[in-house]
N, CA and C atoms as an extended XYZ file, in Angstrom:
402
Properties=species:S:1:pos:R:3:atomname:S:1:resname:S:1:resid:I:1 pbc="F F F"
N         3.745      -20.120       10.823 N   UNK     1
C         2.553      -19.281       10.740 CA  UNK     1
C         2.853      -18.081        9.845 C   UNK     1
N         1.963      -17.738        8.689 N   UNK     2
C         2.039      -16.515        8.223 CA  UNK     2
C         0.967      -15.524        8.793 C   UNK     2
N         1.377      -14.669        8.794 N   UNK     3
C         0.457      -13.814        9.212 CA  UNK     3
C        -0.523      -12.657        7.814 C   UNK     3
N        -1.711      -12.551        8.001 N   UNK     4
C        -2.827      -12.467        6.583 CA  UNK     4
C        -3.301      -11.376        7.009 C   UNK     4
N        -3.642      -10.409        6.110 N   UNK     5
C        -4.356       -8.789        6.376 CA  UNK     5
C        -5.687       -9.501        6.674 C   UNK     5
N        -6.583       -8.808        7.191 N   UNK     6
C        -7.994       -9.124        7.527 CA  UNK     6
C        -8.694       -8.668        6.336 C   UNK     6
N        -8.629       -9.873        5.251 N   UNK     7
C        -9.773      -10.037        4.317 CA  UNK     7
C       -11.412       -9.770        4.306 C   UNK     7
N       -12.064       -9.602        5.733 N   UNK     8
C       -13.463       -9.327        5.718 CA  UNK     8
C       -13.180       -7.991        6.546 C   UNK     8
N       -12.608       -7.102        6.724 N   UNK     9
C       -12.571       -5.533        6.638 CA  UNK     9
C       -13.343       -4.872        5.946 C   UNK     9
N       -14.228       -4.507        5.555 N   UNK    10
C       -15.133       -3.488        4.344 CA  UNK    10
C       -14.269       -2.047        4.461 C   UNK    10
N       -13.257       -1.925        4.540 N   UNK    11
C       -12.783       -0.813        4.520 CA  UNK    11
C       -11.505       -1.197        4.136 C   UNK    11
N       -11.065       -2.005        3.675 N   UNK    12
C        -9.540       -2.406        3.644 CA  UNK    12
C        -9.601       -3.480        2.371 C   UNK    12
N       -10.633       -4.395        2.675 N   UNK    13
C       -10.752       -5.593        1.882 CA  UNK    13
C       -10.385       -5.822        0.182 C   UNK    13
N       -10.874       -4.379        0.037 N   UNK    14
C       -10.483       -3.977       -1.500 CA  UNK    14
C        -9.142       -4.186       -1.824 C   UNK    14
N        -8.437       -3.404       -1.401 N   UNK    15
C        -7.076       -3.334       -1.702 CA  UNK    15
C        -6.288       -4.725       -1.460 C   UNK    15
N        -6.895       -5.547       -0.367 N   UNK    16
C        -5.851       -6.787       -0.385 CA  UNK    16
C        -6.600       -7.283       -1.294 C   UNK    16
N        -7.771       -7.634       -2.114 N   UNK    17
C        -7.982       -8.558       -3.003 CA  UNK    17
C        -7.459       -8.118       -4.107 C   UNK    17
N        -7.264       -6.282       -4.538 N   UNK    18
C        -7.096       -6.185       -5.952 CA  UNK    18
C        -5.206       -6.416       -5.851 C   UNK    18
N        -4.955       -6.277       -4.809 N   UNK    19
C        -3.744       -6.848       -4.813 CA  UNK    19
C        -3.576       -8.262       -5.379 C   UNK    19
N        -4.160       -9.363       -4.408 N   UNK    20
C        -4.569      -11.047       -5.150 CA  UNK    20
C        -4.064      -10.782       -6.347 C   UNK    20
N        -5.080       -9.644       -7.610 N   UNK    21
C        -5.277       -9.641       -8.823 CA  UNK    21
C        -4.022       -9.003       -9.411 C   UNK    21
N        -2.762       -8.727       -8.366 N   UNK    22
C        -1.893       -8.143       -9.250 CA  UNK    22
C        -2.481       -6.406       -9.352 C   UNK    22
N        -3.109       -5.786       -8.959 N   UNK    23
C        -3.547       -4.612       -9.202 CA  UNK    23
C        -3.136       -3.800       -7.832 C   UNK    23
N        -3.034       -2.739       -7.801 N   UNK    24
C        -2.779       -1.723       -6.669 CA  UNK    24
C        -4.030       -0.946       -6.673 C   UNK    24
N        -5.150       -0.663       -5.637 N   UNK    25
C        -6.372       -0.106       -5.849 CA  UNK    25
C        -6.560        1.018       -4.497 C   UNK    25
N        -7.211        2.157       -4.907 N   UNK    26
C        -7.431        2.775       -4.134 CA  UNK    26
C        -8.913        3.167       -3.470 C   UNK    26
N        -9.226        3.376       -2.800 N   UNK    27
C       -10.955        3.657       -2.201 CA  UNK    27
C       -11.625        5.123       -2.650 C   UNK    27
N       -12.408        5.231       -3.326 N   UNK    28
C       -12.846        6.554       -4.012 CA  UNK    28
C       -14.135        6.336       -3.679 C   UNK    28
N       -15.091        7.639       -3.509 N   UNK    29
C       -15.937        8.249       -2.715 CA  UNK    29
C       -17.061        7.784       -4.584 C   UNK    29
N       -18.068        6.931       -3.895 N   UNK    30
C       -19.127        6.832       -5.528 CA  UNK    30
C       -19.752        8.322       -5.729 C   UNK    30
N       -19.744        8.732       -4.858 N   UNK    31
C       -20.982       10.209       -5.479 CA  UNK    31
C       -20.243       11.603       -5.894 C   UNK    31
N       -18.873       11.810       -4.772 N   UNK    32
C       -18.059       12.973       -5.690 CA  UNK    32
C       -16.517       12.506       -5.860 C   UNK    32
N       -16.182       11.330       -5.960 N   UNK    33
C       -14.907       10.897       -6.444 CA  UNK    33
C       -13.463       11.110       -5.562 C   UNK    33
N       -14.028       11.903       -4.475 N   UNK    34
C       -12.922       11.817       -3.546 CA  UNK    34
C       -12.013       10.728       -3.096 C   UNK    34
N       -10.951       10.823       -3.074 N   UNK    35
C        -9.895        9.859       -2.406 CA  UNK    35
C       -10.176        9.342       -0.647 C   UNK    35
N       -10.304        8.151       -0.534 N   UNK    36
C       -10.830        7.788        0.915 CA  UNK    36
C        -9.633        7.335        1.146 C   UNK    36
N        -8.499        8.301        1.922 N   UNK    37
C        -7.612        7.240        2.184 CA  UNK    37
C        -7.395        8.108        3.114 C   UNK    37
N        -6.562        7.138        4.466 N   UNK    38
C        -6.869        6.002        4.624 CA  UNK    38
C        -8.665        5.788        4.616 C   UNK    38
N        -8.948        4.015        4.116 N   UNK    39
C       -10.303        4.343        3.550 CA  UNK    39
C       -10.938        4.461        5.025 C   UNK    39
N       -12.417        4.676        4.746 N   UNK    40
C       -13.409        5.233        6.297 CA  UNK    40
C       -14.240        4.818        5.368 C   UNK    40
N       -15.473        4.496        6.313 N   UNK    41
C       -16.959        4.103        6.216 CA  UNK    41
C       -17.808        5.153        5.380 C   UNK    41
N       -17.547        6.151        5.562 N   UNK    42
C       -18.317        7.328        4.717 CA  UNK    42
C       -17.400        8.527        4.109 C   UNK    42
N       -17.787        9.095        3.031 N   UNK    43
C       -16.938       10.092        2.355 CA  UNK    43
C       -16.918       11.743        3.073 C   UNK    43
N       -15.429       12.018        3.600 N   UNK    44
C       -14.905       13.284        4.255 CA  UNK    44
C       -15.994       14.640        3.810 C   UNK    44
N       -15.745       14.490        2.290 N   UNK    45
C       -16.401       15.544        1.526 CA  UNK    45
C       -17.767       15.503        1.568 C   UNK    45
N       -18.245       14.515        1.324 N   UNK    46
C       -19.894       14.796        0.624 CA  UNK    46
C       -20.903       14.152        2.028 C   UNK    46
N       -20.167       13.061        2.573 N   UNK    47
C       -21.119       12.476        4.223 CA  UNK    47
C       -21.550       11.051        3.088 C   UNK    47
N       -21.213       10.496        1.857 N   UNK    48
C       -22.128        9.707        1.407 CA  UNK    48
C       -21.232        8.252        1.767 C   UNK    48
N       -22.105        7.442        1.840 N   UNK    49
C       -21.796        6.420        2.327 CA  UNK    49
C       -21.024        5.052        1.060 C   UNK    49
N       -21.043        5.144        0.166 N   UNK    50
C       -21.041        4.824       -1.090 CA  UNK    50
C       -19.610        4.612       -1.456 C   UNK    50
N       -19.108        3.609       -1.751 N   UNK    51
C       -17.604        3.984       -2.273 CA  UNK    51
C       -17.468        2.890       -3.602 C   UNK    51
N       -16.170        2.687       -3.703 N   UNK    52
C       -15.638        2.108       -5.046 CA  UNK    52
C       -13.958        2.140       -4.902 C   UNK    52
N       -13.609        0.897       -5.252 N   UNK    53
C       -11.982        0.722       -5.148 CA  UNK    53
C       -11.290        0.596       -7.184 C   UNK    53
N       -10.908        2.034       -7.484 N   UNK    54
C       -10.326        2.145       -7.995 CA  UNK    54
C        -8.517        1.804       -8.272 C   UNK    54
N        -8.288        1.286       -9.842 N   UNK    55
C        -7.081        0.982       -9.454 CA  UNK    55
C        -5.753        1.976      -10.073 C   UNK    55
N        -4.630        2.281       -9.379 N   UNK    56
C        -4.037        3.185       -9.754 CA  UNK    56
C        -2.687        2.338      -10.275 C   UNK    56
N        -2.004        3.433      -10.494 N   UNK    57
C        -0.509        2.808      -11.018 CA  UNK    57
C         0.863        2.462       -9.800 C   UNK    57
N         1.059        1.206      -10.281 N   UNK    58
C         1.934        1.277       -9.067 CA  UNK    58
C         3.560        1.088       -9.056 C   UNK    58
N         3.585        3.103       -8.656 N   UNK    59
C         4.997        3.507       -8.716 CA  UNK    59
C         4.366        4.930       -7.936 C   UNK    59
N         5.200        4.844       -7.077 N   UNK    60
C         5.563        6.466       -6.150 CA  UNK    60
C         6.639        6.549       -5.713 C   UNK    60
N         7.078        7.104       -4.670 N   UNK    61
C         8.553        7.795       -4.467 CA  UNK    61
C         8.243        7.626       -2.608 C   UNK    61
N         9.642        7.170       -2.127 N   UNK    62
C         9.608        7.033       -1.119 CA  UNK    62
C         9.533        8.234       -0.516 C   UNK    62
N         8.638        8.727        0.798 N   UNK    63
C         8.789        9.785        1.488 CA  UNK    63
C         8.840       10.008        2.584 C   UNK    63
N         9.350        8.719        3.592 N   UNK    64
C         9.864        8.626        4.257 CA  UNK    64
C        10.217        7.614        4.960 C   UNK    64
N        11.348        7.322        5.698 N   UNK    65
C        11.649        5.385        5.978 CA  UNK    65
C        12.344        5.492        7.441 C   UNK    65
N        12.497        4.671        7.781 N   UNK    66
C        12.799        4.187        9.173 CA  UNK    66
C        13.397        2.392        8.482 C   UNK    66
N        14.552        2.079        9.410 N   UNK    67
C        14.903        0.614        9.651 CA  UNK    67
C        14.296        0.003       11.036 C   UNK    67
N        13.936       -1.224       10.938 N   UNK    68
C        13.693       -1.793       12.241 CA  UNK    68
C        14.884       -2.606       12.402 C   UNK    68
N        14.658       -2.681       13.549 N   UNK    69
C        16.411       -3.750       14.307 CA  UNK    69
C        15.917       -4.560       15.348 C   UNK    69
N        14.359       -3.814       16.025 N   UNK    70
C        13.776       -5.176       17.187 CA  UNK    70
C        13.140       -6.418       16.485 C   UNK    70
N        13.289       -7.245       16.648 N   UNK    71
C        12.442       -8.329       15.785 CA  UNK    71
C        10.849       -8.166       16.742 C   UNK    71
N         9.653       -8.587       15.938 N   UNK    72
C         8.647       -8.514       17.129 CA  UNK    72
C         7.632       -9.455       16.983 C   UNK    72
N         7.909      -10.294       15.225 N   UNK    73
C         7.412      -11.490       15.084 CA  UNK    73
C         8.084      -11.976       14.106 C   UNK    73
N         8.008      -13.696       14.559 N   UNK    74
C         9.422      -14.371       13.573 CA  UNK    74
C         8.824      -14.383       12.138 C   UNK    74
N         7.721      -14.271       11.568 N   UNK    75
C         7.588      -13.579       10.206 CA  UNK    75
C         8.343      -12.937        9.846 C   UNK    75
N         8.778      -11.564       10.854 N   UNK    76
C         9.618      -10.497       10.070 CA  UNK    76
C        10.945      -10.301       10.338 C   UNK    76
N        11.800      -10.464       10.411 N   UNK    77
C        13.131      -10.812       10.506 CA  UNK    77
C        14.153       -9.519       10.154 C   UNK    77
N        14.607       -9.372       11.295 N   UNK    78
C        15.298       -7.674       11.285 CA  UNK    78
C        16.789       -8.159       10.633 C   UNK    78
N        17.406       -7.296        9.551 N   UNK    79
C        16.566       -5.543        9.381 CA  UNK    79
C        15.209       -5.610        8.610 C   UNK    79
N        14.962       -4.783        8.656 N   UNK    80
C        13.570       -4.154        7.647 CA  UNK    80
C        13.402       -2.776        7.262 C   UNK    80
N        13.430       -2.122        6.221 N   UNK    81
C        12.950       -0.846        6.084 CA  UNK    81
C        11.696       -0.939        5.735 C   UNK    81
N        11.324       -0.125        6.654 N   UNK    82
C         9.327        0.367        6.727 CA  UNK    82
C         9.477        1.564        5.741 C   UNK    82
N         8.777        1.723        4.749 N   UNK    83
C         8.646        2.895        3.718 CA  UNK    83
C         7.422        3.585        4.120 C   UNK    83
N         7.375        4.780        3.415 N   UNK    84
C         6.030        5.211        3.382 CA  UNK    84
C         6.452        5.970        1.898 C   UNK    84
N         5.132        5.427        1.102 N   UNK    85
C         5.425        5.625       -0.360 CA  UNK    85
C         4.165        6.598       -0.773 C   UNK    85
N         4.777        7.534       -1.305 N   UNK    86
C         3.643        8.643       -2.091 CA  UNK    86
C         3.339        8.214       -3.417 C   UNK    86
N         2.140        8.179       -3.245 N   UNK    87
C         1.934        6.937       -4.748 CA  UNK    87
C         1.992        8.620       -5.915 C   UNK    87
N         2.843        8.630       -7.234 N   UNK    88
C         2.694        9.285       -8.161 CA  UNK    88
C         1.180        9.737       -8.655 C   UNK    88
N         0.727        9.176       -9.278 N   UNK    89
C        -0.895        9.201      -10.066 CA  UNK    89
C        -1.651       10.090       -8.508 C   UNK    89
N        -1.492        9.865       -7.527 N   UNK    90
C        -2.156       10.526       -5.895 CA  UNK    90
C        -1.582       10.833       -5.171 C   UNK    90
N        -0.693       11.919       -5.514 N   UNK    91
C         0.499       12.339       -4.294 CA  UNK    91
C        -0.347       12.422       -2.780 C   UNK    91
N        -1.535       12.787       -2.776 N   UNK    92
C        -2.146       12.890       -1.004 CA  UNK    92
C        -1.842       11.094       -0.609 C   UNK    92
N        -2.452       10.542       -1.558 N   UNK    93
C        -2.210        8.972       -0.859 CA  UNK    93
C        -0.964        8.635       -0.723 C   UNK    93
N        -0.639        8.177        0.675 N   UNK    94
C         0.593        7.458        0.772 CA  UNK    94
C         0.373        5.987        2.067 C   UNK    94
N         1.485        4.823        0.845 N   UNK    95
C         1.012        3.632        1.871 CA  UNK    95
C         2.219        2.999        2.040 C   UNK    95
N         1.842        1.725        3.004 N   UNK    96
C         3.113        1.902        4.236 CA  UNK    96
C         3.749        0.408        3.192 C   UNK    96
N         4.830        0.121        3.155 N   UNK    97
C         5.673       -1.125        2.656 CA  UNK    97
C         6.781       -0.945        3.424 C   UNK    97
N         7.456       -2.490        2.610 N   UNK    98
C         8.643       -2.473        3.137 CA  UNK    98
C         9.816       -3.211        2.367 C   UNK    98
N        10.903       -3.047        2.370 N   UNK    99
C        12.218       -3.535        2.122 CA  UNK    99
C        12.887       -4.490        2.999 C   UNK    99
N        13.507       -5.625        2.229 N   UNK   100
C        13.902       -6.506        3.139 CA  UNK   100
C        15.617       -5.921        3.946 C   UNK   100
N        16.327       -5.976        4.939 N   UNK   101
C        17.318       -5.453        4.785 CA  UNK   101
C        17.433       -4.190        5.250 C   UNK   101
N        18.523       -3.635        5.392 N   UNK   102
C        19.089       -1.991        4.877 CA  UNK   102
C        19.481       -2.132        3.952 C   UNK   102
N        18.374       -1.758        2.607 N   UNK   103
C        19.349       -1.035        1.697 CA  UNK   103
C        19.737        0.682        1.244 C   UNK   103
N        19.991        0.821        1.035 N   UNK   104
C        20.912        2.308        0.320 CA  UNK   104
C        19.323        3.400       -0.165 C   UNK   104
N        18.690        3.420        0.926 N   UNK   105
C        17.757        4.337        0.298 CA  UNK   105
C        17.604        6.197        0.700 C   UNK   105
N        16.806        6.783       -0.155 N   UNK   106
C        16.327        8.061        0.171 CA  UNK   106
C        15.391        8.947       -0.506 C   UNK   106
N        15.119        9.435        0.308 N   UNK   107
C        13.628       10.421        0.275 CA  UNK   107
C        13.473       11.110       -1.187 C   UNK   107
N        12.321       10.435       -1.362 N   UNK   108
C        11.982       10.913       -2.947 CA  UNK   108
C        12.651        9.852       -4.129 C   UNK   108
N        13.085        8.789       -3.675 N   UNK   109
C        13.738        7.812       -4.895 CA  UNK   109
C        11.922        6.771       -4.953 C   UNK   109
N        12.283        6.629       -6.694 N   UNK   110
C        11.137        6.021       -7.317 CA  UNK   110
C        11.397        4.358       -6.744 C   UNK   110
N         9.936        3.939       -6.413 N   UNK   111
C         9.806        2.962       -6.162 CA  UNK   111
C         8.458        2.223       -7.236 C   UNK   111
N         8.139        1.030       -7.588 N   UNK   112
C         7.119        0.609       -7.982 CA  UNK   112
C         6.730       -1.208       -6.843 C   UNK   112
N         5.408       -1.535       -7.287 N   UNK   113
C         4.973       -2.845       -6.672 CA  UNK   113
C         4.708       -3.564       -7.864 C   UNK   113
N         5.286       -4.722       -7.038 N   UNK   114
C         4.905       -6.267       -7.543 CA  UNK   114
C         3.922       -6.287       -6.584 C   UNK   114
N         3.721       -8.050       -6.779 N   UNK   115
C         2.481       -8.395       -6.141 CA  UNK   115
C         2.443       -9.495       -5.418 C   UNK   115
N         2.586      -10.003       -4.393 N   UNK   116
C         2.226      -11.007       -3.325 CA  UNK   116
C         1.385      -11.509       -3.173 C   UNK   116
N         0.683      -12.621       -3.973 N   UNK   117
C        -0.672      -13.672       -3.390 CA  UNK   117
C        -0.476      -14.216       -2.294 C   UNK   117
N        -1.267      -13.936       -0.843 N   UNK   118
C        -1.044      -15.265        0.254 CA  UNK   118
C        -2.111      -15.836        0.109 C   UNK   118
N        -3.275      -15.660       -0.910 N   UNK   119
C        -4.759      -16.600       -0.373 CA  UNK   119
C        -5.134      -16.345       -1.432 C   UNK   119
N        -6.313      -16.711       -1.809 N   UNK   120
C        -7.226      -17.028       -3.019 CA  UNK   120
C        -7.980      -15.319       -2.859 C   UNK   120
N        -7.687      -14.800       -1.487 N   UNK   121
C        -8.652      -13.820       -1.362 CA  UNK   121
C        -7.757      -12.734       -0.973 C   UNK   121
N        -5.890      -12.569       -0.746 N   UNK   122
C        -6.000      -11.544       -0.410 CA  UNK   122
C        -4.187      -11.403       -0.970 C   UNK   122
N        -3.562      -10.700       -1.030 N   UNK   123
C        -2.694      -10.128       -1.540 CA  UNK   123
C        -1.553       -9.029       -1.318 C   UNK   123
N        -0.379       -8.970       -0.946 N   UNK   124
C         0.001       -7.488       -0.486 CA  UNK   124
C         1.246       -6.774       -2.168 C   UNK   124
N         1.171       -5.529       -2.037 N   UNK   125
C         1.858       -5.067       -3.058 CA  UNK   125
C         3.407       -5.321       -1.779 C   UNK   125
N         4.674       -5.456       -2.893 N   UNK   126
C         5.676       -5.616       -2.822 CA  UNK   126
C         6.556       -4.627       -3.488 C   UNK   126
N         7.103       -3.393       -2.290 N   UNK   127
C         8.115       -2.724       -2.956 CA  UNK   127
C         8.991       -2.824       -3.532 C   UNK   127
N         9.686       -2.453       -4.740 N   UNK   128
C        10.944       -2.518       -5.256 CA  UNK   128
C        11.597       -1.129       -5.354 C   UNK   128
N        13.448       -0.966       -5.653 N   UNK   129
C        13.439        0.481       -5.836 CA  UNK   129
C        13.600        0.555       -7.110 C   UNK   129
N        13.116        1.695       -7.647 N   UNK   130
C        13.378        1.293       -9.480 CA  UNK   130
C        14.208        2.784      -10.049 C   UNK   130
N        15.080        2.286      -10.906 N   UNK   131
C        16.292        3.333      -11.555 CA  UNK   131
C        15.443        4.742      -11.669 C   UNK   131
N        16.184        5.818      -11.683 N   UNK   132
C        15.638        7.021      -11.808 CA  UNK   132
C        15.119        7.102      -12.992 C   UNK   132
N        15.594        6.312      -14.128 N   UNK   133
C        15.393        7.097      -15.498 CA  UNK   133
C        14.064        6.039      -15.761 C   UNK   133
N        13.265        5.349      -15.170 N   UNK   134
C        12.011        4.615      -15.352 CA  UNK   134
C        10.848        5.649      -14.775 C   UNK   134
């Protein structure tokens, strides 16, 4: 069994498909351009209901990690580092990945995504750590 993000989410759905596409996308507010993240049904700033999944660049800097060691489904297979990545281009946005393993990481080292197709419809970005001088 693999386990699949919930593709009919209207609040999420974006991002696993523009993933599908190889793209990293974020949820922006249609009427004053605000960042919806994590996304919500209506925009913080303005109350408008309206959005749009913009796509950003994908490379940020880790900002903070934890290893797992309990296993809690045989999908995921301990170790694991859980990231939380401050995407560059949107330092407020930050989203959750992971590393297979312990490897050798720390706070503020550049990371970028690949891209993971599991379905015709949905997709997850895939952390890597990438050299300082990129």
């Amino acid at each position: 069994m693999t386990v699949l993000p919930a593709v009919d989410d209207v609040d999420t759905a974006g991002h696993f498909a523009a993933a599908a596409d190889g793209r990293l996308a974020v949820r922006r507010c249609a009427t004053c351009d605000a960042v919806l993240h994590l996304p919500v049904a209506y925009c913080r700033h303005c109350g408008n209901v309206g959005d749009r999944w913009v796509d950003v660049a994908p490379v940020g800097r880790i900002y903070s990690y934890t290893v797992v060691t309990h296993q809690v489904h045989p999908d995921f297979p301990v170790p694991y580092t859980v990231l939380l990545i401050e995407l560059e281009e949107l330092p407020e946005v930050r989203l959750i990945g992971h590393l297979e393993g312990r490897p050798e990481v720390y706070v503020g080292q550049p990371v970028a995504a690949e891209f993971k197709r599991l379905s015709a419809t949905a997709g997850v970005p895939v952390w890597r750590l990438r050299d300082e001088r990129t």
